[in-house]
C-alpha positions as CSV (number, residue, x, y, z in Angstrom):
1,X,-1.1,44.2,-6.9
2,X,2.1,42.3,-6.7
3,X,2.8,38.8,-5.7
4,X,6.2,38.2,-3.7
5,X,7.5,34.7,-3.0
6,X,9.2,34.3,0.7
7,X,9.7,31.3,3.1
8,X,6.9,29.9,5.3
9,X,7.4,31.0,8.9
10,X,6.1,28.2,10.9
11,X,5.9,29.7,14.1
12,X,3.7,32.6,12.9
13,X,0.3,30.9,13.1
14,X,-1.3,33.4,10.4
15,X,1.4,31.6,7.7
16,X,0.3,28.3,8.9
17,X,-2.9,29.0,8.9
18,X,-3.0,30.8,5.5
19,X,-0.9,27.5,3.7
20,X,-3.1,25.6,5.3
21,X,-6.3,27.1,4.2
22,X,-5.1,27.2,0.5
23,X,-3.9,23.6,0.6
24,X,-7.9,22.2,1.6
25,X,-9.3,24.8,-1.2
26,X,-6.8,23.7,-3.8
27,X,-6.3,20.2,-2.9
28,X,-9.7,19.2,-0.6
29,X,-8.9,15.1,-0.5
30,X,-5.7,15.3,0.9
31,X,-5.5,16.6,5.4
32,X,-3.7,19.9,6.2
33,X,-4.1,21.3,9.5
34,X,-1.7,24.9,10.5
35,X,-0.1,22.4,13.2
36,X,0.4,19.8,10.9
37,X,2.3,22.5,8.1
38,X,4.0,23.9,10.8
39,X,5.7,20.3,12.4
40,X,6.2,19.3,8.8
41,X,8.5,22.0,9.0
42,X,10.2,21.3,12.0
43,X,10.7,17.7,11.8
44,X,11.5,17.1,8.2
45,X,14.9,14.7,8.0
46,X,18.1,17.1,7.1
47,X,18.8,15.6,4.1
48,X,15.4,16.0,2.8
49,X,16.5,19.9,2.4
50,X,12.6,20.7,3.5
51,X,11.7,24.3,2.2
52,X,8.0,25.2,2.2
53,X,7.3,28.5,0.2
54,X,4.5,31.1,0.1
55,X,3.4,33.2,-2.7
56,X,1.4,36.7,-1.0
57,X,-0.2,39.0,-2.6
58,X,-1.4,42.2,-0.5
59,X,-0.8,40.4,2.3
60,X,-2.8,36.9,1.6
61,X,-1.2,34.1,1.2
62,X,-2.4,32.7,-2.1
63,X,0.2,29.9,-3.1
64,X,2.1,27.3,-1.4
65,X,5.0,25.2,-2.3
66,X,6.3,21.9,-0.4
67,X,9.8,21.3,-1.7
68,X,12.7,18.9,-0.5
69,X,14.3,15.9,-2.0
70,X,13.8,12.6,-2.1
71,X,16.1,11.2,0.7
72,X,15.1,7.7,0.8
73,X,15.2,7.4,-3.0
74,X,18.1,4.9,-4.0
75,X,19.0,7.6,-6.8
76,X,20.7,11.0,-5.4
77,X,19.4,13.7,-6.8
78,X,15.3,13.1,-7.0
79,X,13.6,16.3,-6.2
80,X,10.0,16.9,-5.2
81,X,8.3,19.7,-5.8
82,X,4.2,20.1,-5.1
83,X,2.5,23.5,-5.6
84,X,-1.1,24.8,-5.4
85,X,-2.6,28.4,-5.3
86,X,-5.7,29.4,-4.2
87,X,-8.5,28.7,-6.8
88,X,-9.8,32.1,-6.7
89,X,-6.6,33.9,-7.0
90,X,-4.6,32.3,-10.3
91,X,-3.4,33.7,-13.2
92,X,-1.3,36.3,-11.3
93,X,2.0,34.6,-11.9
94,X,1.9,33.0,-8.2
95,X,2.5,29.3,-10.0
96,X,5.5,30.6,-12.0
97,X,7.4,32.6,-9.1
98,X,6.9,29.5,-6.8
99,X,8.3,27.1,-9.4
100,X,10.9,29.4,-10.4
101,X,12.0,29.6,-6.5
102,X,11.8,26.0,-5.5
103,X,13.7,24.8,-8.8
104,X,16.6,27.4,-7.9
105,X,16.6,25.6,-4.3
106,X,16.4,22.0,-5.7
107,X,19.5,22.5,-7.9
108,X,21.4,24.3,-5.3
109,X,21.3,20.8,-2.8
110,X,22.2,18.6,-5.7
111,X,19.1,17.6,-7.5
112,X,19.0,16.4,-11.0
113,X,15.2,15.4,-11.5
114,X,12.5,17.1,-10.0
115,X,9.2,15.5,-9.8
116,X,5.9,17.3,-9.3
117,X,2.1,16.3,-9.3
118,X,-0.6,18.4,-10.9
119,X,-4.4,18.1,-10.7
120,X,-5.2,16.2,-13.8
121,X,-7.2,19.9,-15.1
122,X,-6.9,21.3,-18.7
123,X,-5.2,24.3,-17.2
124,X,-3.0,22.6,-14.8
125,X,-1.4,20.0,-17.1
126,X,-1.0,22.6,-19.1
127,X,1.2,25.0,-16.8
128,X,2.9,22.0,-16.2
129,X,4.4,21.6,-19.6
130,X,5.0,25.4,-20.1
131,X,7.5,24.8,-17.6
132,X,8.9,21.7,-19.3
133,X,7.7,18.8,-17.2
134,X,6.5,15.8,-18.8
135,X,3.6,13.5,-18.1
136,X,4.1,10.2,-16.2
137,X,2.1,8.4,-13.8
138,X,-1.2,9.3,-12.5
139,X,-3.2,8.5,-8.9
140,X,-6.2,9.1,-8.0
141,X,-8.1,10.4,-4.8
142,X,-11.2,8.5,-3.5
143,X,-14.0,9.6,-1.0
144,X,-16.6,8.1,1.1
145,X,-19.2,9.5,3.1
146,X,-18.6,8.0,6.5
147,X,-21.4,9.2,8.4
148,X,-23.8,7.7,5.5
149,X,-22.3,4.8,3.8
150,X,-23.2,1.5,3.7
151,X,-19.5,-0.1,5.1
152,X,-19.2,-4.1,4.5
153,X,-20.0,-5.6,8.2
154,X,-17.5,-6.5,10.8
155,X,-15.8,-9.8,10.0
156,X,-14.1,-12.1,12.6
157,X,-10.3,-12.2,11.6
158,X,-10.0,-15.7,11.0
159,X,-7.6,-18.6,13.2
160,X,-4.6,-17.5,14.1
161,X,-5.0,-13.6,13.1
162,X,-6.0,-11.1,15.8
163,X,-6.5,-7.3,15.5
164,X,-5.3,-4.7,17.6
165,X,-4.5,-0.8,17.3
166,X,-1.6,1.5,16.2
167,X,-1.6,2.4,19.8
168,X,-1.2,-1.1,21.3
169,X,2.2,-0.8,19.8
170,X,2.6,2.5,21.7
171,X,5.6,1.1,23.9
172,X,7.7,-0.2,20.6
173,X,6.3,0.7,17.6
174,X,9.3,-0.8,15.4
175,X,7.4,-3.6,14.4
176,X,5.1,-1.4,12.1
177,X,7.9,0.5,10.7
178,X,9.3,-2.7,9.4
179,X,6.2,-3.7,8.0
180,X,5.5,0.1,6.4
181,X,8.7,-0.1,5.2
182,X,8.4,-3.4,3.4
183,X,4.5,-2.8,2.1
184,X,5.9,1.3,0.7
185,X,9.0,-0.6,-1.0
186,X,6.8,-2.9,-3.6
187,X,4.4,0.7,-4.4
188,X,3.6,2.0,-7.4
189,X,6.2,4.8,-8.3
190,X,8.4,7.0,-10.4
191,X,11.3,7.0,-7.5
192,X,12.8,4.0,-6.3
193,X,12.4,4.1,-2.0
194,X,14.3,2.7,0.4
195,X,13.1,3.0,4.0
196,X,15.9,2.2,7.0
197,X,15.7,5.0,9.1
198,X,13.7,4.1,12.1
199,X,14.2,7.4,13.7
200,X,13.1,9.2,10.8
201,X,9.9,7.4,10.6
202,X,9.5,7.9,13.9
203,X,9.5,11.7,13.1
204,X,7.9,12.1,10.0
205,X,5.1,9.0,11.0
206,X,4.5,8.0,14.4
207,X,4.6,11.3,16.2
208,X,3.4,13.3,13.5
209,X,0.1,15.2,14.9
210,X,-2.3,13.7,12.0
211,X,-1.1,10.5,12.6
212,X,-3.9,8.6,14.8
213,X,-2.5,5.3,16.2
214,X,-6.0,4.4,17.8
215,X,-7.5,4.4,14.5
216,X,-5.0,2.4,13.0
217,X,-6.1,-1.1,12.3
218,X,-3.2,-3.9,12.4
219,X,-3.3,-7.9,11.9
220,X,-1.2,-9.6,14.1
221,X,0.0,-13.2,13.4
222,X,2.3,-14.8,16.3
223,X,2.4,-11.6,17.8
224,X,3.6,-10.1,14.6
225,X,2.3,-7.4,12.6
226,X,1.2,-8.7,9.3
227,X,-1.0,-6.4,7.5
228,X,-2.3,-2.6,8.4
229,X,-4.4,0.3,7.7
230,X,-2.6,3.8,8.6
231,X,-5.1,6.3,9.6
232,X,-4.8,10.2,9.7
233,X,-7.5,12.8,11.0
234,X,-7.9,16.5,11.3
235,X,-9.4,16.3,14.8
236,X,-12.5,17.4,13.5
237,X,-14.5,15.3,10.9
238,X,-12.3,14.1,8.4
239,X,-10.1,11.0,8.6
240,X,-8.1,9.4,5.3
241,X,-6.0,6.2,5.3
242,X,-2.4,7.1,4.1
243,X,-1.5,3.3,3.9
244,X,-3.0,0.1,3.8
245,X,-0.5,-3.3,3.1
246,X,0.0,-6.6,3.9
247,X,3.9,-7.9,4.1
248,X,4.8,-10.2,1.3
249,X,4.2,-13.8,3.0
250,X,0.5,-13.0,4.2
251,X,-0.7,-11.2,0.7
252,X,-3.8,-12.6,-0.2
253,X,-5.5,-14.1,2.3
254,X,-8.0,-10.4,2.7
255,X,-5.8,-9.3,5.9
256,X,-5.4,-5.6,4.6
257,X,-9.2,-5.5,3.6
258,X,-9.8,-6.6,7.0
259,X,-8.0,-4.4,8.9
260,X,-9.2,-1.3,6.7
261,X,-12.4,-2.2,7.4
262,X,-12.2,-2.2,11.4
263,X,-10.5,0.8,10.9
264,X,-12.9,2.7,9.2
265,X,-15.9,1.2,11.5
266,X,-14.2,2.4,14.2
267,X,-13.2,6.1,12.6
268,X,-16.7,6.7,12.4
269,X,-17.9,5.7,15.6
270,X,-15.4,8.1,16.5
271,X,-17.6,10.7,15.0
272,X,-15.2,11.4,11.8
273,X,-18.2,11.9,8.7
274,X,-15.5,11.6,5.8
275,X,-13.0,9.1,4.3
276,X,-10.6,9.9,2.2
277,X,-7.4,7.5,0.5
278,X,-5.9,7.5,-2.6
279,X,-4.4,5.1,-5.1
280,X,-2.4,4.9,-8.0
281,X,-4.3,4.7,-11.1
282,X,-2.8,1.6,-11.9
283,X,-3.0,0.0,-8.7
284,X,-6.7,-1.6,-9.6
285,X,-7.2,-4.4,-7.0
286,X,-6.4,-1.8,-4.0
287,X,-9.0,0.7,-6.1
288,X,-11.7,-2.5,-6.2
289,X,-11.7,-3.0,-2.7
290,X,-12.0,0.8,-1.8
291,X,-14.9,0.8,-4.1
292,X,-15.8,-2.1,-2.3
293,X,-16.4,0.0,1.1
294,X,-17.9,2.5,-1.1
295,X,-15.4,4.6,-2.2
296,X,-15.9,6.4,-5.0
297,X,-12.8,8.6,-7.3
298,X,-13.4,12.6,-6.3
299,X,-9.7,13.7,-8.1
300,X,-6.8,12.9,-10.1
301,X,-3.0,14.0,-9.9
302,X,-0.4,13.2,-12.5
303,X,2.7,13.4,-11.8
304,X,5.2,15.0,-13.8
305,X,9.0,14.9,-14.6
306,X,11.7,17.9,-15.4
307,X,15.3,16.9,-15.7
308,X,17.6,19.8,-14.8
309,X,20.6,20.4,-17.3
């Protein structure tokens, strides 16, 4: 049996499909859908250099591999590279080809650092280092059980705070980019970011087919958004929050809590039976208030770094 290495095709749905199924084996708390692999590849900014790799094997795709650079970093030259094979079908060199591919394409478009997060396993961490990546920060993924939980009961916001959707913002959605891209600038991270491309963010955010404005929660104060909770489904029964922040000037009056909270009320009236967010590990008063709505920690990713010489 030999495994080859080759480019997604994103307009043959068997690829899209087949990255997609080994993304929700591998990696279960994060939401892949085939049409949400295959816009990713279409819409992607230019300068990110977007190339998404498959490892096959008899004609299964068994590995995948999401690599591009950092474009919004304030640093040139900050790779990404993220790469999972199919549970069942590891230790037949799938991990090494797809490394050894997406490296070769991160150098040739100018990167000199090339970050990559691995499932904090024995094995994993492990492989990691074999290919000389070195242990930085960690996150974690968190779960709740929507159709089950107990969530905190809807609050009032208080005087002067009113809540509406993602999709009252439907006609000019700008506002929330300004506030994402203020709340994303103060998170935890190896890589400096720098969001000002509104167009981008419309792309890669707004129109992206996960994205689900009418479960996004958002606290308005004098007709400004102030704080928000992002929300992402699969269509089906799983919904995650990829974002939840307040903007600098509001921060602790509980405006993020609150809008989370309306969000996920509403996500599972909706009919969605799973939550799922994440947080970085040292991040502990965002990870208190997910427990809080009764999260609880399901996975952990570390993230590691390679300098190329």
């Amino acid at each position: 049996m030999t495994v080859i290495v080759r480019d997604l095709r994103p307009d043959v749905r068997a690829d899209t499909e087949g990255f997609a199924r080994v993304r929700r084996l591998a990696l279960p708390f994060i939401l892949f859908t085939p049409e949400s692999i295959a816009y990713d590849a279409a819409h992607m900014h230019a300068d990110v250099r977007y190339r998404p790799l498959v490892a096959e094997e008899d004609g299964e795709i068994i590995g995948t591999a999401q690599v591009h650079l950092a474009h919004e970093s304030r640093e040139p030259g900050q790779g990404n590279l993220n790469i999972y094979v199919h549970p069942k079908r590891t230790r037949r060199g799938a991990g090494t080809l797809l490394v050894r591919a997406a490296e070769e394409h991160l150098a040739s478009v100018g990167a000199t650092r090339i970050f990559a997060w691995v499932l904090d396993e024995p094995g994993n961490r492990a492989f990691a280092e074999r290919h000389g990546y070195k242990r930085s920060r960690s996150a974690h993924f968190l779960r709740l059980d929507l159709a089950n939980g107990t969530l905190p009961p809807l609050q009032d916001p208080p005087p002067g705070v009113e809540l509406r959707t993602g999709a009252d913002f439907a006609d000019d959605p700008r506002p929330l980019f300004e506030l994402d891209a203020e709340t994303m600038s103060d998170e935890p991270s190896d890589i400096a970011y720098e969001f000002t491309d509104y167009e981008a963010w419309l792309e890669e955010t707004w129109r992206h087919p996960l994205f689900s404005p009418e479960l996004t929660s958002v606290a308005v104060v004098d007709g400004r958004p102030v704080a928000f909770s992002a929300a992402r489904t699969d269509g089906d029964t799983r919904y995650g929050t990829v974002m939840t922040g307040t903007a600098r000037a509001f921060r602790g009056r509980g405006l993020a809590k609150l809008a989370k909270n309306h969000s996920l009320h509403r996500a599972r009236a909706a009919g969605y039976t799973e939550a799922f967010t994440g947080n970085d590990a040292g991040n502990g008063p965002m990870i208190a208030i997910n427990k809080g709505f009764g999260y609880e920690i399901c996975g952990t990713e570390v993230r590691h770094v390679r300098e190329l010489g």
